[in-house]
N, C-alpha and C positions, 0 to 999 in steps of 0.2 A: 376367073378365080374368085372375084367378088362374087358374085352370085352363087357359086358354088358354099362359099364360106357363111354367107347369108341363110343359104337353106337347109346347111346343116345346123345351126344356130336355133333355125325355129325346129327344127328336128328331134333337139337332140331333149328340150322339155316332155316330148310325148317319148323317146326311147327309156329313160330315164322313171316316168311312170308307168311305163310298161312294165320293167326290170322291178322296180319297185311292186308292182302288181304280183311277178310272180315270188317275188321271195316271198310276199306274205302268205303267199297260196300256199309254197311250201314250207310254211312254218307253222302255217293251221294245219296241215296233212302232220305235218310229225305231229305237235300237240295231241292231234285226236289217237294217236297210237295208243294200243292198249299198253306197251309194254311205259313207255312215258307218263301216262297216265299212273300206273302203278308204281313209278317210279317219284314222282310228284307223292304220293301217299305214303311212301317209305321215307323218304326225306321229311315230309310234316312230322310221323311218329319216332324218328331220331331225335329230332328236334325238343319233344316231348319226355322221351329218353333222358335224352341228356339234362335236361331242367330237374329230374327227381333223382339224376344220380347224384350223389353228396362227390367233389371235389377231391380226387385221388383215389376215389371207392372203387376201384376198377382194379387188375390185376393188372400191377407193372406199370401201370401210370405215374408213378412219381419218376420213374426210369426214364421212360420216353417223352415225358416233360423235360428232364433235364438234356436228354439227346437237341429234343426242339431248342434251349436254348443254347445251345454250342455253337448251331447254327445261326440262332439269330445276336447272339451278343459276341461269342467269339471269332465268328466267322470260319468257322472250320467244322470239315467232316466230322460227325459225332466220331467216337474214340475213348476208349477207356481199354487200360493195363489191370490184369488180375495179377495179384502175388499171395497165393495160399498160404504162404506162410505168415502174411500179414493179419491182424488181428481183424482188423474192417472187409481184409478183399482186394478192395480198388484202390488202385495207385494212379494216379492223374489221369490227362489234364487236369490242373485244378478246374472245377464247377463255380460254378456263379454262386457267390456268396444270398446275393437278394433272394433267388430260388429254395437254398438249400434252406436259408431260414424259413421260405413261404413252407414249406414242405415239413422240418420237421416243427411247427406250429399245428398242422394240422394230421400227424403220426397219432397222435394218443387217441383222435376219434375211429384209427382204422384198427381192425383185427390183428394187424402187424405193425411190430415194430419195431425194425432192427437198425443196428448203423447204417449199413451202407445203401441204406433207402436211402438217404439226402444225398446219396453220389450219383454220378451216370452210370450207372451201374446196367444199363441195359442199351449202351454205345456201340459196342461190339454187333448191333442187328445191322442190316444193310441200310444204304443212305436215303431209296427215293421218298419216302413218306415223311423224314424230317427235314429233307430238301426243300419239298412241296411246303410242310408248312411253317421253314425256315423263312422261303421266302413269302408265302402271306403274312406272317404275322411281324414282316417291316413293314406294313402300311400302320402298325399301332406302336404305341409306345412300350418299351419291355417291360409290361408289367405281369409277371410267374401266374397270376391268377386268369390274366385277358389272352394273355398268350395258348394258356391251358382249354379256353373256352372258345378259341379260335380253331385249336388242332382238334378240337371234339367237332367241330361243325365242320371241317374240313373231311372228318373222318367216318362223318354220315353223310357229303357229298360221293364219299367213293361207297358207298354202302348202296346208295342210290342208285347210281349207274352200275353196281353190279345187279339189281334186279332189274334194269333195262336190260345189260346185255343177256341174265338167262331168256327174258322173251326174246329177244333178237338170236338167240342160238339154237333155243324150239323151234321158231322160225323157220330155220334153215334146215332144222333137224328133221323136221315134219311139216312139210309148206302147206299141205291141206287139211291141217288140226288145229285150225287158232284159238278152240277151245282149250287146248290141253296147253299151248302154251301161255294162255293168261292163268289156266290153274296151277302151273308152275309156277310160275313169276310169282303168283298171289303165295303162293304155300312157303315161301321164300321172306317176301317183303314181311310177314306177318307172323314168322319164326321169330318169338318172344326171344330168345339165346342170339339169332343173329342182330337183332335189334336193339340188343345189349351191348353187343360185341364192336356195335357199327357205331354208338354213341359215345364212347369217352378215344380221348387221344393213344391212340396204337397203328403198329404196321398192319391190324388183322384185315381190319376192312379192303384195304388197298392191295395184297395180296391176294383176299377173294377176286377184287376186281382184275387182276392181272388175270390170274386163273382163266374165270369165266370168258375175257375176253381173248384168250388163245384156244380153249376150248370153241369160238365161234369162229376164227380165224381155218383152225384146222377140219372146223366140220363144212364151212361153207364151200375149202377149199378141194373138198373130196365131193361135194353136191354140184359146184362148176369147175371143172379143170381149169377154166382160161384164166382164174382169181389165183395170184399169189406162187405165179409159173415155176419161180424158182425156189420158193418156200424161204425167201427172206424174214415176210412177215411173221412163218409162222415160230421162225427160231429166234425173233425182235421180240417174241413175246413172254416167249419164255426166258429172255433176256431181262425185259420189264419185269417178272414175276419175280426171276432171281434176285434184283436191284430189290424190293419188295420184303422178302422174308425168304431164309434159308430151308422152309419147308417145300418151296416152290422144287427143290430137287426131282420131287416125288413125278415133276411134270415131263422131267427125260425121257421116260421110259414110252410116255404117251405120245411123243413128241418123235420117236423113232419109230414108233407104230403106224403113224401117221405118213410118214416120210416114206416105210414099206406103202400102203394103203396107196400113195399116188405115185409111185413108183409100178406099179401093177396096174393102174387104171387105163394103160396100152400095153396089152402083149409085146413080148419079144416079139413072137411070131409075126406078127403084124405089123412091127416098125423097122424090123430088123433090130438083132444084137447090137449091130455097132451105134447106131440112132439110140438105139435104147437107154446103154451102157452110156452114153453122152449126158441124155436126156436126164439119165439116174444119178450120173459123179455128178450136173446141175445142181440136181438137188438135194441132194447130201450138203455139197459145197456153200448151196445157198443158205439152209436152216441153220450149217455150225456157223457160217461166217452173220448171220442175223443175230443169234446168238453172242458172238462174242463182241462183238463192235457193240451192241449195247450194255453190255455188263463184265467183259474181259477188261475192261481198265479197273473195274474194284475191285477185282481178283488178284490184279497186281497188285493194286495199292497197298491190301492187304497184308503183301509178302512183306515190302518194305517197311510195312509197319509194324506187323505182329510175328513176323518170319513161316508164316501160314498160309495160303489162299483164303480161307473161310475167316478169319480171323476172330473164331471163338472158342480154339481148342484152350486158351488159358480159363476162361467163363464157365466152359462144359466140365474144367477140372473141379473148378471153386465149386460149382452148382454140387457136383458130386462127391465132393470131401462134408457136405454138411447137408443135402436133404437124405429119406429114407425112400430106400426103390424098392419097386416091385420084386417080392420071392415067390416067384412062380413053380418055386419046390414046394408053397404052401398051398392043400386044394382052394380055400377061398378067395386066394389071389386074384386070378384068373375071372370070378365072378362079384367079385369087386371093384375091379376097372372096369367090370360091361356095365353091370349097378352104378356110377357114378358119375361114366363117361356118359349113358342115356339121359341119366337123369342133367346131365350140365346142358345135353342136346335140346330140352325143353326149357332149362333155364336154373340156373345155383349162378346167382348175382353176387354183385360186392366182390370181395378175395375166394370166390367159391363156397362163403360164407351164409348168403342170405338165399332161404330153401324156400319152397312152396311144399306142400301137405304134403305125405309121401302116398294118400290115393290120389292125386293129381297125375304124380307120374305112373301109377303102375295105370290108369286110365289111360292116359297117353302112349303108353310100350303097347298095351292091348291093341288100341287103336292103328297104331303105326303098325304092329305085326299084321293084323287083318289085310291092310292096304294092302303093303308088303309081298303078302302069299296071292292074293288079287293078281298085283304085277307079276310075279313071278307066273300065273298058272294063264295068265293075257298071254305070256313071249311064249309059253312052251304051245298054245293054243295057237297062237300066229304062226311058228317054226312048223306046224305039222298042218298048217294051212298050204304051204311053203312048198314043204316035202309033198302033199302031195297035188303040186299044182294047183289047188285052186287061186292061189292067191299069186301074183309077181313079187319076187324077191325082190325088197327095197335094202342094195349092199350098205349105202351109207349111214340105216339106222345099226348095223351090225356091226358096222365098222367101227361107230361111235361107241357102242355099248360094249366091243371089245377095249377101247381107247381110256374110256371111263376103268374098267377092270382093272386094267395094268397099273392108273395114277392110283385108284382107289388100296389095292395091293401094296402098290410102295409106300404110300401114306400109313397104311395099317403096320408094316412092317416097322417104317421106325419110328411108328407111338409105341411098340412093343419094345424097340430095343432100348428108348431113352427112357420110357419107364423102367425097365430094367437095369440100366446102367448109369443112367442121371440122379434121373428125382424122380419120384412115385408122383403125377400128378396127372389126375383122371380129368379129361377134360375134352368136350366134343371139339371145341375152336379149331383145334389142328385138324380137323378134319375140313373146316367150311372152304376149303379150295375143292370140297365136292357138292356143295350145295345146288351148283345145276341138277347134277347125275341122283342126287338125294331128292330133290323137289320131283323129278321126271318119275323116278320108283313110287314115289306115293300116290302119284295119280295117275300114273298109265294103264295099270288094272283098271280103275274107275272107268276111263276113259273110251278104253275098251266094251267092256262090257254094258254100259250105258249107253247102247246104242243112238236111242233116239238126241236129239239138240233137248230136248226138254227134260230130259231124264237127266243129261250132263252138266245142266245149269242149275239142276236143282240140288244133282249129288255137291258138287263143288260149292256150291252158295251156302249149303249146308256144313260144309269142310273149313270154309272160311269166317264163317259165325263161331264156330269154336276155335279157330286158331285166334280170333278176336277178342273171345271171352279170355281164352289164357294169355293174352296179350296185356289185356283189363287188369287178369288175377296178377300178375307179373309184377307189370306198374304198380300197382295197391301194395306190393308184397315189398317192392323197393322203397317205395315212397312210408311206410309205416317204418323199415328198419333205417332211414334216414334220420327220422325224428327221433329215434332213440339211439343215435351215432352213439352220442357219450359213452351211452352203457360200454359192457365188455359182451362182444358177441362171442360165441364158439365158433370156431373152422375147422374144416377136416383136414385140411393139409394147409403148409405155409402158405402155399400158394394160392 
């Protein structure tokens, strides 16, 4: 036993550098990943981001500042009571006194400037993003303006790893195109509007990344049957999204699509009805029960709190007793949220207040339509490669591109309906839970048609020098209306 003890002792120094040897190994293989790589780049230009945004110049940020400190001073779920009939809106918790003064001190430099800015007036969102940076920011002292600077870098962390996961979900989408997914990922990380969106403190980032990463979840797991058997993961996900942002809803419908898609990927015929019928209640059973066990207790919480499950029908009242909605009985309606909603997709910073030239965007709509018809005339060029044999049908990229449809559908529908019934407020953001499926449309036609590697590196490198330049123009365009905070800027809407 001595001897044995002995030789494992001198053993165990070379096991130990062995083990040591390969973690590194595998920590330089991820590192050199493209998608990591561009992800490392998006997190530097966040960073950047956030440095020229001026402090609450962001839509909703005084709101989800005061959510974060409920969490870190109160110690309780964000929460806030509307009463319409009240002249402010918002009827408790009381708010942290230190906050509301940090906040209405620095109201007169923003485009808005109403009471119930200094309240939590935007408590009523779901928990996980001020959880998360509830509990980062007890390693500092509660001070409203470090705290504020904590949930901004917190919230380019999640901005980060959502342009890791769209390469990680090209990846999967298309395993013999690594081209096209670093042109994605790139066409993503370097979206001036999501780089905006990803810099100041909000749930928008962390919803993208929920998104993106059930979108990889549910692509991979139709690329390998043996991932994800019982579709736990993929109903955990959209669980996290829900915890995330109430727009995540939009992800049901792709998430049943999904559930059909591997439910089918073995015939009846072939496993038999009863096997099948098993195999299928599996996993129905498993996506709602993933599903609910991560986000079914704040749906209670909810009730008991607000006597609702969502707990923003009294918010969605207040919102639409005092903004103006969409009258889509007038013909300019209709081409007035496409005009404002594109133009926010390139970038309208600040409270949707701070614009870039209006040839910038119609340059940009040009350019993006071009792509656009590109991809579009790639799939109908591949479909009739398809049709007629020459090519093998690959189900997963169809499957996906029908999955994308369906989110993209719901998501369209209720920007139309709350612009219509809420607040009129044009704005691409509620869309960035489709920023994979968006990134993938602008360069699949390229991708396609640019057959040769040299022609591919060269369309896209040239793709990416102008998403840079308007990244530049952007920055420039922030950072000048920062220095003239004081003034009185014009906004197109409150929001």
């Amino acid at each position: 036993m001595i001897t044995v003890s002995v030789a494992l002792l001198a053993l165990a120094p070379a096991a130990a550098a062995q083990l040591c040897d390969l973690a590194m190994r595998a920590i330089g293989r991820f590192v050199r990943r493209p998608g990591f790589i561009l992800a490392v780049i998006s997190f530097g230009l966040g960073l950047v981001w956030m440095a020229v945004i001026q402090p609450l110049d962001a839509p909703d940020e005084p709101g989800h500042l005061q959510a974060i400190m409920q969490v870190r001073k109160q110690h309780i779920l964000p929460e806030v009571h509307y009463a319409p009939s009240n002249a402010v809106g918002v009827i408790g918790p009381p708010s942290d006194l230190e906050t509301r003064d940090y906040i209405a001190k620095l109201l007169p430099k923003l485009p808005v400037n109403e009471a119930y800015f200094i309240l939590p007036y935007e408590s009523f969102q779901p928990p996980l993003y001020y959880l998360a940076a509830g509990l980062l920011v007890h390693l500092v002292p509660p001070n409203p303006q470090t705290i504020l600077y904590l949930g901004r870098v917190l919230a380019i962390l999640f901005g980060a790893a959502t342009v890791y996961f769209c390469w990680l979900t090209t990846k999967e989408l298309a395993p013999l195109a690594p081209i096209w997914a670093i042109a994605t990922t790139g066409v993503v990380a370097l979206l001036p509007s999501f780089c905006f969106d990803s810099a100041h403190a909000s749930n928008d980032s962390l919803v993208d990344l929920t998104a993106t990463a059930a979108f990889y979840v549910w692509i991979r797991g139709l690329r390998h049957p043996e991932f994800d058997r019982r579709l736990l993961g993929a109903g955990a996900m959209v669980g996290l999204a829900l915890l995330s942002k109430l727009t995540a809803v939009a992800l049901i419908p792709g998430l049943a699509l999904a559930i059909l898609f591997r439910m089918f990927q073995v015939r009846p015929s072939a496993e038999g009805w009863s096997n099948w019928l098993k195999r299928a209640s599996y996993m129905i059973a498993g996506a709602i029960a993933g599903a609910v066990l991560v986000c079914g207790w704040w749906f209670v919480r909810n009730i008991c709190t607000y006597g609702e499950p969502t707990g923003t029908a009294a918010g969605l009242r207040f919102w639409a007793a005092r903004f103006t909605k969409a009258d889509f009985t007038l013909p300019r309606t209709a081409y007035d949220l496409l005009r404002y909603t594109l133009e926010s997709l390139w970038g309208r910073f600040g409270w949707n207040d701070i614009t870039l030239p209006p040839e910038v965007y119609r340059f940009c709509n040009s350019v993006a339509s071009v792509l656009v018809t590109v991809s579009i005339l790639a799939g109908i060029t591949v479909l009739g490669l398809w049709a007629t044999r020459r090519r093998s049908p690959d189900a997963v990229k169809w499957q996906a591109f029908l999955i994308f449809l369906v989110v993209g559908l719901a998501l369209l529908t209720g920007y139309l309906q709350f612009n219509e019934r809420i607040a009129y407020m044009p704005m691409a953001r509620y869309f960035f839970i489709m920023l994979l499926p968006g990134g993938l449309l602008l360069t699949g036609g390229l991708y396609t048609f640019a057959a040769r590697r040299v022609l591919r590196v060269l369309a896209f490198g040239i793709l990416f020098i102008g998403l840079g330049l308007l990244n530049a123009l952007s920055l420039a365009t922030v950072s000048k209306a920062g220095v003239a905070s004081g003034g009185v800027r014009h906004t197109l809407e409150h929001h």
